[in-house]
N, C-alpha and C positions, 0 to 999 in steps of 0.2 A: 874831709872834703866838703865838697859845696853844696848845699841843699840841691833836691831832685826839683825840677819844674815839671808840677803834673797839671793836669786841664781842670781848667773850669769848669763851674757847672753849664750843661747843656753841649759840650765834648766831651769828645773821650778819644784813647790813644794810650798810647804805652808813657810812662811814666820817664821824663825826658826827649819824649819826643815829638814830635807835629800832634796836632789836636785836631778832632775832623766835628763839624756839626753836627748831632743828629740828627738825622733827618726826618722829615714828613712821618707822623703819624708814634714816634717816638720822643723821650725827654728826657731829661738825666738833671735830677738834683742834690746830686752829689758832686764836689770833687774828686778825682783821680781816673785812674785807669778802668774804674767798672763800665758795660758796656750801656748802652743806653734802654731806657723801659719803652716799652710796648704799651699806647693808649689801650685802655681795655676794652671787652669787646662791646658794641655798643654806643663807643662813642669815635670819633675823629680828630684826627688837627692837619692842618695844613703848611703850620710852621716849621722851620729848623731850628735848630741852635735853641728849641725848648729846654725850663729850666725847673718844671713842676707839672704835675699830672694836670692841674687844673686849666693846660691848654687844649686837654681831651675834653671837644663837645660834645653834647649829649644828641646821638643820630636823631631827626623825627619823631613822631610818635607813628608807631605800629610798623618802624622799622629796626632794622639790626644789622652791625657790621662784624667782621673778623679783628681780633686782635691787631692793632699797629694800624689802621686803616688810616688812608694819608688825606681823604676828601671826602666831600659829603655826600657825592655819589656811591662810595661805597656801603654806602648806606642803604640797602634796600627793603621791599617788603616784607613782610612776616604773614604765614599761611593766611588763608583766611582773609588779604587785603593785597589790594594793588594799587599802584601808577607810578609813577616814574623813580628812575635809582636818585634819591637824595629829594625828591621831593614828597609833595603830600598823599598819602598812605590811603583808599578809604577800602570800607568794609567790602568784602563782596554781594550781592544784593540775593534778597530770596530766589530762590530759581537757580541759584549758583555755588561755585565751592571755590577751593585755592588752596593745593595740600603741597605745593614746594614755594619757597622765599623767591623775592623777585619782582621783575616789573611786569612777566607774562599776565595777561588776561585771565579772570576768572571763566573756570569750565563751566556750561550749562550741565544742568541734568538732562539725561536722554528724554527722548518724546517718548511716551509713557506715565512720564515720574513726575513727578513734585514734589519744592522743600519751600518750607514757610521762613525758614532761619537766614538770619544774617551775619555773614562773617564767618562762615561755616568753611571748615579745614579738609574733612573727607566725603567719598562720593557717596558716603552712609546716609548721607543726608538727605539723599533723592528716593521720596518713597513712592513705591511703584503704586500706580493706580489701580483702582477697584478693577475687578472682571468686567471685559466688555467696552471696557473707557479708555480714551485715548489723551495724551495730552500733545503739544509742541512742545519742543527743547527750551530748558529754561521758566517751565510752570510756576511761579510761586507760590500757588494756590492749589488745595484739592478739588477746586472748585472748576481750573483749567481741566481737568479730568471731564471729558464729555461722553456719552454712549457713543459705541460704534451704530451704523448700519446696521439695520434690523433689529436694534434694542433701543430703549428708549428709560427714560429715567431725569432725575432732575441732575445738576450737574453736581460731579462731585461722587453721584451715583448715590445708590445701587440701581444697576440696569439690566432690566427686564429683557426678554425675548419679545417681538411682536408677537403674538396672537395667530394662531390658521387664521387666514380670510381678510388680511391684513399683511402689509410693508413699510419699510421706513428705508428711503436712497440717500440720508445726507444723515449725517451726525449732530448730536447735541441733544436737546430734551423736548425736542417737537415729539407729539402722539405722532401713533403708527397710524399710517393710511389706509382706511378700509378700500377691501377690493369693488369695485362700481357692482352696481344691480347686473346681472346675468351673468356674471361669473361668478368664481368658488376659487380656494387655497386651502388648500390641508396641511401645508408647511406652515413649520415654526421659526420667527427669526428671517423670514425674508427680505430679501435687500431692493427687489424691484419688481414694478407692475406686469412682469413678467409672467409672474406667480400665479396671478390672477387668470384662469382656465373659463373659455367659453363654456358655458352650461349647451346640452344637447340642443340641436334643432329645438323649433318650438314651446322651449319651457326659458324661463325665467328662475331668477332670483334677489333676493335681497341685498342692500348692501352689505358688504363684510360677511357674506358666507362660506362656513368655513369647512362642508364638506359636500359633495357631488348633489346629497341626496336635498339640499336646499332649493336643486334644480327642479321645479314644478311644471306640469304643461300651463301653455297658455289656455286663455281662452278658445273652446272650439277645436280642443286637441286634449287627447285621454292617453294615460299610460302610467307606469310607476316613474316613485317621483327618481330622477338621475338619472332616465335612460330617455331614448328615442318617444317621443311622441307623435299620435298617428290621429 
C-alpha cells in the first residue's frame, strides 16, 4: 500500500488524517501523531503551529506561570512581590508581606507590629512591639513603636510608667507632665490632668507632688501637713 501521511512538526492528528495546530502555549517537534508538549512552567508562548520548546519565553523576573501558559499575563507574581499579571514584579516594602502568587496588594502588619525586611512571604515577619508601645499598620521600623499614654520612653522603647504626681495625654517620647503646684497624684501611669487632686483648703504644694502629705499649710494657717488647715 501507500505510505501513511502523518503531520508535521508543530501538528498533530491521527496518522492519515487532518493535522490541527498546537495551539497557544504548546509545540511539537516531532513528526507524527504524538500530542503536542506543554511550555514548562515559568515560561509562555503565544504562537500556534510551534515547532520547538524555544518558543517557551521566560515569564518576568519574580513571576511564574502554570505549565502550557498561552500569554504573558499568565504570568504572575511570586510571594513576597506584586504588580500586575505579566508585568513588572517588585518587592514587597518593609512594613509589609505577600504569602499567595498574584497581582493582590501586599498585607500591612497590624498596628502594633513592625518588620524591617523586604520581600517578606509570611505575617511572621511583623514583630510585635515593646510593652506599652504602639505602632500604625505597615511600621517598618521598631522605631514606629512609640509609648502609649501615661508611659513615656524613647521610640522603639522600653517604656516606662509616668511617675505618682505626674501624666502624659498623647503618645510618643515626650516626658511625663508634672502635676502644677497645689495639687498631688498618687497614681502611676496616668493618662490625664485629671489625676492631679486639689491639696486641702489653705495648704499648698510643689510641683509634681506625689502624695497628699506634700500638701503644707500656707502661710498664717497651722495643721498637719494633708489635712485641713486652720
Amino acid at each position: 500500500g501507500s505510505d501513511v501521511c502523518i503531520c508535521n512538526l508543530g501538528y498533530t492528528g491521527p496518522d492519515g488524517h487532518n493535522c490541527t495546530a498546537c495551539a497557544s502555549g504548546r509545540y511539537k517537534d516531532v513528526n507524527g501523531s504524538a500530542s503536542c508538549s506543554l511550555c514548562p512552567q515559568g515560561t509562555y508562548s503565544n504562537g500556534t503551529g510551534e515547532t520547538s520548546e524555544a518558543t517557551c519565553g521566560a515569564c518576568p523576573d519574580h513571576t511564574w506561570s502554570v505549565r502550557g501558559s498561552s500569554a504573558i499575563i499568565n504570568c504572575s507574581c511570586n510571594v513576597g512581590h506584586t504588580g500586575p499579571d505579566g508585568g513588572a514584579c517588585m518587592a514587597c516594602v518593609a512594613g509589609t508581606y505577600k504569602d499567595g502568587n498574584g497581582s493582590v496588594a501586599c498585607t500591612l502588619c497590624k498596628a502594633g507590629k513592625y518588620s524591617t525586611g523586604s520581600g517578606e512571604i509570611n505575617a511572621s515577619t511583623c514583630q510585635q512591639c515593646r510593652d506599652q508601645a504602639m505602632s500604625i499598620a505597615g511600621s517598618p521600623a521598631m522605631t514606629n513603636c512609640t509609648c502609649n499614654m501615661g508611659h513615656t520612653g524613647p521610640d522603639g522603647g522600653p517604656c516606662e510608667p509616668c511617675a505618682a504626681g505626674s501624666y502624659k495625654d498623647v503618645n510618643g517620647s515626650q516626658a511625663c507632665t508634672l502635676c502644677p503646684e497645689g495639687t498631688y497624684s498618687t497614681g502611676v501611669g496616668q493618662i490625664s490632668d485629671t489625676t492631679c487632686g486639689a491639696c486641702p483648703m489653705h495648704s499648698y504644694s510643689t510641683e509634681g507632688s506625689d502624695v497628699m502629705t506634700n500638701c503644707s499649710c500656707n502661710l498664717g494657717y497651722t495643721g498637719p501637713d494633708g489635712e485641713d488647715c486652720v
